[in-house]
FIGU-390290 format. One line per 8 residues: number of its first residue (from 0); their letters; for each residue x, y, z of C-alpha. Coordinates in steps of 0.001 Angstrom, whole numbers, plus 500000, padded with zeros to 6 digits. Example, Ala and Ser with C-alpha at 12.3 -4.5 7.8 and 13.67 -1.06 7.14 Angstrom:
<pts>
0> AS> 512300/495500/507800; 513670/498940/507140
</pts>
This chain:
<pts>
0> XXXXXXXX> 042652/116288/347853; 044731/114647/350378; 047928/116340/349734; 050417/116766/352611; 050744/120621/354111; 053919/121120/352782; 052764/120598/349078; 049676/122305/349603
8> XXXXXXXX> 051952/124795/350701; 055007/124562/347613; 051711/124860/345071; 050454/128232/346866; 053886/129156/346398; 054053/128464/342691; 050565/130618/342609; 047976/127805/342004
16> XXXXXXXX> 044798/127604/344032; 042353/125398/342145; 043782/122263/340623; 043192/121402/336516; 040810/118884/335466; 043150/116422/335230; 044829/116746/338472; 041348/116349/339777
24> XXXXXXXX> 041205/112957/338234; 044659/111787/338830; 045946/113153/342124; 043758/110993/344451; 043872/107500/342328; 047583/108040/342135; 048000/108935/345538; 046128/105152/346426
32> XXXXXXXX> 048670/103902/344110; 046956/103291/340978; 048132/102799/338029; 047085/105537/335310; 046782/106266/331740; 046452/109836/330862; 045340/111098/327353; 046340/114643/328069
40> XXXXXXXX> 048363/117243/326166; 051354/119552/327956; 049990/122807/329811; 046835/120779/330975; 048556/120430/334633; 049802/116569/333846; 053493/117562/335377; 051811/118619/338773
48> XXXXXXXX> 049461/115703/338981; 051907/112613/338497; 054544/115016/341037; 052964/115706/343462; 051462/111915/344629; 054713/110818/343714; 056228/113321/346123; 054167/112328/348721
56> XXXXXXXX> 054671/108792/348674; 058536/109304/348981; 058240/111283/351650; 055790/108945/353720; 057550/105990/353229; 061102/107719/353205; 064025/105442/354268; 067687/105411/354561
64> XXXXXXXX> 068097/103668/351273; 069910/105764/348407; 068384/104321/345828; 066204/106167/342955; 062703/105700/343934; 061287/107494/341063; 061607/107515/337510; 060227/109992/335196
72> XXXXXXXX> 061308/109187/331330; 061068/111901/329149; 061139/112495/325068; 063376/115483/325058; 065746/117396/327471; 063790/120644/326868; 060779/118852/328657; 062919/116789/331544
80> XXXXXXXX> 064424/120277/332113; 061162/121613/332994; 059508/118150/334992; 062772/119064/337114; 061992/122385/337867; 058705/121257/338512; 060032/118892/341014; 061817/120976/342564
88> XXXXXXXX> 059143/123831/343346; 056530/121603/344500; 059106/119508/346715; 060908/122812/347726; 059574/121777/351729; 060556/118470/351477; 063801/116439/351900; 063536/114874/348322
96> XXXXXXXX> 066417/115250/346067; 066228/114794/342141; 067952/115095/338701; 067984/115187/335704; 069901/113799/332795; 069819/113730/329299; 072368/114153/326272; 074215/116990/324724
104> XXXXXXXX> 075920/117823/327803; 078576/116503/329664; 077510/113523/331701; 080219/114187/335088; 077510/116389/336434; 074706/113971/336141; 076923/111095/337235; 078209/113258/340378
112> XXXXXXXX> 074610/114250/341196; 074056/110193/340841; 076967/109326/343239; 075315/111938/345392; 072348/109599/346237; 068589/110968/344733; 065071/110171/344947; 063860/111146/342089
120> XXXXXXXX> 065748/110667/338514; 064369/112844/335700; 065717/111391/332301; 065829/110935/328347; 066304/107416/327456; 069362/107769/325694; 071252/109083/327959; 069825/106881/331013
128> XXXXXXXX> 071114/103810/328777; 074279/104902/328321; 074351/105686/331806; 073548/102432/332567; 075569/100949/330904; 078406/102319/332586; 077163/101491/335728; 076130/104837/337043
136> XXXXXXXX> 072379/103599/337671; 071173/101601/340014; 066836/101221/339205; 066705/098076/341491; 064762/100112/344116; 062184/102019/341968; 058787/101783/342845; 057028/104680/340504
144> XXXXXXXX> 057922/104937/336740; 056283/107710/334808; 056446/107633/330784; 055580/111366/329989; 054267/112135/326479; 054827/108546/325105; 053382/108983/321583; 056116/111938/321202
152> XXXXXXXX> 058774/109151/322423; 057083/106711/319983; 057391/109663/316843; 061327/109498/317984; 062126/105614/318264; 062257/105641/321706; 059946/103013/322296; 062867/100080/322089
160> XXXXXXXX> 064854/102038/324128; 061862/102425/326654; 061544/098787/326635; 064914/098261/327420; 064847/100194/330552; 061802/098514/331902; 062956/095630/331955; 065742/096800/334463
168> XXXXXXXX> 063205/098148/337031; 061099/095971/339823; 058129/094278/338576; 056223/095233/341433; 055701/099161/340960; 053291/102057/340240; 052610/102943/336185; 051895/106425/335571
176> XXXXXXXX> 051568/106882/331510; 050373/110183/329584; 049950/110944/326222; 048223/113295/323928; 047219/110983/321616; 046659/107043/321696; 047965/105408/318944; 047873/101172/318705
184> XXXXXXXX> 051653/101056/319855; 050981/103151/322493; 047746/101407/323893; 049991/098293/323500; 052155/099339/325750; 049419/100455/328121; 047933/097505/328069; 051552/095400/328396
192> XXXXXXXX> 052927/097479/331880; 050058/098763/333483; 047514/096607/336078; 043560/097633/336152; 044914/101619/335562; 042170/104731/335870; 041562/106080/332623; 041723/109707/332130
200> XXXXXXXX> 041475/112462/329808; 040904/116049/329301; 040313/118004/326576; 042993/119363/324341; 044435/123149/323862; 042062/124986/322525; 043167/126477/318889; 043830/130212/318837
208> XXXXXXXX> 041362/132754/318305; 040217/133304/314475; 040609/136842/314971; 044637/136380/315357; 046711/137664/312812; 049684/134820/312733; 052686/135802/311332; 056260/133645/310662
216> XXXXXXXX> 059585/135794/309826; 062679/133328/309232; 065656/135000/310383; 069636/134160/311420; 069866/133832/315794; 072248/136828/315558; 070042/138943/313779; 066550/138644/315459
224> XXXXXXXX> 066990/141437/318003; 067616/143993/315021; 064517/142408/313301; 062325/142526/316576; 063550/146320/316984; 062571/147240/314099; 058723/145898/313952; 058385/146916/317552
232> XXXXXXXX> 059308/150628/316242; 056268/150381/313963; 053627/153270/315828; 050839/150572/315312; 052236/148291/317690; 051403/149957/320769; 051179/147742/323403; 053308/144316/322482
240> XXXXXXXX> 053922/141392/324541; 057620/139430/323937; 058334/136229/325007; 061610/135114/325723; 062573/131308/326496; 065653/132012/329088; 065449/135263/331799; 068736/136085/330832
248> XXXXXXXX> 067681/136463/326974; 064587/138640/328042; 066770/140730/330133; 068973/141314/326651; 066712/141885/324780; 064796/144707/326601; 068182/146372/327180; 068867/146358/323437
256> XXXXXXXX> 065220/148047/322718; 065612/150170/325564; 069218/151531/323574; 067859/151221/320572; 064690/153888/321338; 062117/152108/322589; 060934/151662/326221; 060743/148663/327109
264> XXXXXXXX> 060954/146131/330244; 061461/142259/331213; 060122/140488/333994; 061162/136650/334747; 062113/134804/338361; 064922/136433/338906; 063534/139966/339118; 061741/140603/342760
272> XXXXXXXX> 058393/141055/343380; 058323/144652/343185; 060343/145129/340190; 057832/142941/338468; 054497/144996/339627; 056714/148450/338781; 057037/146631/334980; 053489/145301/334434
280> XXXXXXXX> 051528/148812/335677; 053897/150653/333703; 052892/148779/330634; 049135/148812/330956; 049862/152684/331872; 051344/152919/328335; 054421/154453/329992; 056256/151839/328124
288> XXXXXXXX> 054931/150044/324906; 057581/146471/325655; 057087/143855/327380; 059549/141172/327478; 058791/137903/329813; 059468/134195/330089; 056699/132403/330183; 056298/131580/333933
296> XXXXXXXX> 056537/135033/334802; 053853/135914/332276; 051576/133751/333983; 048671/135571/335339; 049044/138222/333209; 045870/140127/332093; 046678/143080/329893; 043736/144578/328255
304> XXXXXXXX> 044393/145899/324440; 047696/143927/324061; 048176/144805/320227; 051292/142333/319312; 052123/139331/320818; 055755/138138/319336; 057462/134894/319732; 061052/136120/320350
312> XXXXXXXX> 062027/132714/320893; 059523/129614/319365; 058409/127544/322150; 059642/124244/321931; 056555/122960/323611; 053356/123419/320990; 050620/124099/323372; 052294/127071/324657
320> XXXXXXXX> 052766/128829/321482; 048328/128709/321340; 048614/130243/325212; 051291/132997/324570; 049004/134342/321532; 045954/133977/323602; 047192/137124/325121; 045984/138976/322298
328> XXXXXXXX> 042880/139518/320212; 040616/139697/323709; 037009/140472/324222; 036145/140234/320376; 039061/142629/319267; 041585/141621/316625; 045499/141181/317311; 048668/140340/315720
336> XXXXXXXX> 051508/137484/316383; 054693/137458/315273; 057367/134823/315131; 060663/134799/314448; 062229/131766/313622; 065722/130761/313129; 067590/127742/312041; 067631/125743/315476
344> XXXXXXXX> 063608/126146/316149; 062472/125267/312299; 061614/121612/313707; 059650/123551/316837; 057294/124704/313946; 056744/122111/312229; 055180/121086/315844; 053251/124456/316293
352> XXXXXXXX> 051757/123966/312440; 050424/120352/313304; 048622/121258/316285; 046857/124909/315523; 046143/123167/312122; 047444/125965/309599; 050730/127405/308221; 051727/130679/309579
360> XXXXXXXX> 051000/133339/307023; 055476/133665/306323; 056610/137212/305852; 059600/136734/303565; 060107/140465/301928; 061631/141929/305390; 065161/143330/306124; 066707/140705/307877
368> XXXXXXXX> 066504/137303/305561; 067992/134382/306636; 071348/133386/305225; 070009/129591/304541; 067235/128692/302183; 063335/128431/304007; 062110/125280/304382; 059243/123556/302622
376> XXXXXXXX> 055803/123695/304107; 055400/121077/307226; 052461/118559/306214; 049585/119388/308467; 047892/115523/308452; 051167/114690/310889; 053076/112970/307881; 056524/115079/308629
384> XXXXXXXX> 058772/115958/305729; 062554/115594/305943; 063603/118102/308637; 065765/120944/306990; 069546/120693/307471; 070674/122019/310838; 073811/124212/310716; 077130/122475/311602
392> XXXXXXXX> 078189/123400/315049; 074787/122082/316483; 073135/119917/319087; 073579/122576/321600; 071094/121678/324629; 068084/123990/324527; 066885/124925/328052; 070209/124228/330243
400> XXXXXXXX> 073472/124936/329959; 076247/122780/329140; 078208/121213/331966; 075951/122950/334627; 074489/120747/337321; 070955/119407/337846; 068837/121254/340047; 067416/119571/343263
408> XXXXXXXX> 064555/120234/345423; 066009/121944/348453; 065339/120757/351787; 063487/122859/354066; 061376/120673/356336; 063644/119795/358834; 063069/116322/358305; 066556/115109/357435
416> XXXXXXX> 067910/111959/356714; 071460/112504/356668; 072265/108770/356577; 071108/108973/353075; 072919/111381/352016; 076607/112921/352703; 076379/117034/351918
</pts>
């Protein structure tokens, strides 16, 4: 496709050999410098086919300039979180350095990181105004802007606040926009920044299997490992699948089944190679009936007669809720999932809901109610109802912790340019 060996290379690494339909119809275009508009929904492949062109045209045309070269806005720090791990696997044998920023944190970090001189700038637009604002930012040198799920950023408000940070970059620049859907506003915008773009889109998720048993427990954050241990001790569920969003919360939680009687393992990055085979043959072996993974590590996972699949943790991202239950109810058979919600993911469902286009069946008579009343149903034609009140003490960033630096895409190729950057 024209890609450079050393991101061929980073994407063999991440465990990818044939690209997505819509990295077939965007890498090449994008890598001529088109501009593009993407109808495409997350876990399609999108992240990996505005990355890695953009990659490549940073490191071809590399400089001693500074100066952000590419910006990638984002609707919520969940999702920059994970375009910046993305960046940084695919440009793990390059010398490009990113980060990413976006509120509920502590800004030193980002600004630090800033100081530090990067290539790519993942960001929320909130935070990148304010940012601005102080002075932290310099976008005079951008030549790629990517506006990642826009219609989500138009749901928020964002769109001003988009606006406003366009009109701070170059005019002369590569568009890259994607969205699932393409509402007026949003073909407005289109229409507004980009020049004679490629049109593209793939199809979206497909909905889960009607043979899927979907089930919704509400339940406090400090009691869902008692309520998970105690389904999971149910004889019927022999063979159950758990997903955890963090690797330290899978690790947890498979060490508080393990104490609490039932064998169980995680697998996640952190946990070698070996480790990870030892875990996955003992559970199709049946020597242990748990399963606990994140889902990157669950990727590639084919586990015939997985009974249960259970949400441990919602997915903030929709589309992966439809492939984490997709592990069950294989081949024709039936199969169960289970998710437990607390207070902090109730507006993740309302997301899940909208796009598998039913309510979860809620199991309310259980042993582990939640302390704050359940909210009303979520309105399934996209016309939200007034989210449910969040418990004081919140905003807590999802996906990164507070105060912790961004990551960057570590240099491995050799080809330094230590003018550009003091280490």
């Amino acid at each position: 496709m024209g890609l450079i060996p050393e991101l061929v290379k980073a994407v063999h690494d991440a465990g990818y050999r044939e690209p997505t339909p819509i990295q077939r119809a965007t890498i090449g275009p994008a890598l001529a410098r088109r501009d593009i508009v993407g109808c495409a929904q997350t876990g399609t492949g999108k992240t990996a086919a505005f990355a890695l062109p953009t990659l490549q045209h940073i490191d071809e045309t590399a400089g001693d300039d500074p100066r952000i070269r590419t910006l990638v806005l984002s609707p919520t720090r969940e999702l920059a979180a994970q375009i910046g791990e993305s960046f940084a696997s695919y440009g793990r044998h390059l010398e490009i350095w990113h980060a990413v920023i976006f509120g509920g944190v502590s800004d030193k970090p980002q600004v630090k990181e800033l100081r530090r001189g990067i290539d790519v700038l993942v960001a929320t637009p909130g935070r990148l105004l304010d940012l601005m604002g102080q002075g932290h930012v310099d976008l005079g040198a951008v030549d790629t802007l990517v506006l990642d799920e826009a219609d989500h950023m138009l749901d928020m408000g964002f769109l001003p606040d988009v606006r406003r940070i366009i009109a701070a970059l170059p005019k002369r620049r590569q568009n890259l926009l994607f969205s699932a859907t393409m509402p007026p506003e949003i073909r407005a915008l289109a229409a507004e920044l980009l020049h004679d773009p490629v049109d593209v889109a793939v199809a979206a998720v497909a909905a889960p299997a009607d043979n899927v048993d979907q089930r919704l427990y509400f339940v406090d954050k400090a009691d869902k490992r008692k309520l998970l241990l105690r389904l999971v001790r149910d004889p019927a569920m022999s063979r159950s699948l758990v997903f955890s969003r963090t690797k330290h919360g899978a690790n947890r939680v498979a060490q508080f089944l393990d104490k609490g009687g039932v064998r169980s393992a995680a697998i996640h990055g952190n946990k070698s190679q070996g480790a990870r085979t030892r875990a996955l043959e003992a559970f199709k072996r049946g020597d242990i009936s748990v399963l606990v993974a994140t889902d990157i590590a669950a990727r590639g996972i084919d586990v015939e007669g997985v009974t249960h699949v259970i949400n441990f943790d919602l997915p903030n991202v929709p589309e992966t809720y439809v492939h984490r239950i997709g592990r069950t109810a294989r081949a024709g058979a039936s199969g169960v999932a289970m998710s437990l919600c607390d207070d902090e993911e109730r507006e993740y469902l309302v997301d899940i809901e909208r796009l598998v286009g039913q309510h979860l069946r809620r199991v309310e008579d259980h042993d582990f109610p939640p302390s704050s009343a359940l909210p009303p149903m979520t309105d399934l034609e996209g016309r939200r109802r007034a989210p449910p009140k969040r418990p004081s003490g919140g905003g807590k960033a999802q996906g990164r912790p507070a105060g912790r630096g961004q990551p960057r895409a570590k240099a491995t190729s050799g080809r330094r340019r230590s003018a550009r950057r003091s280490r």
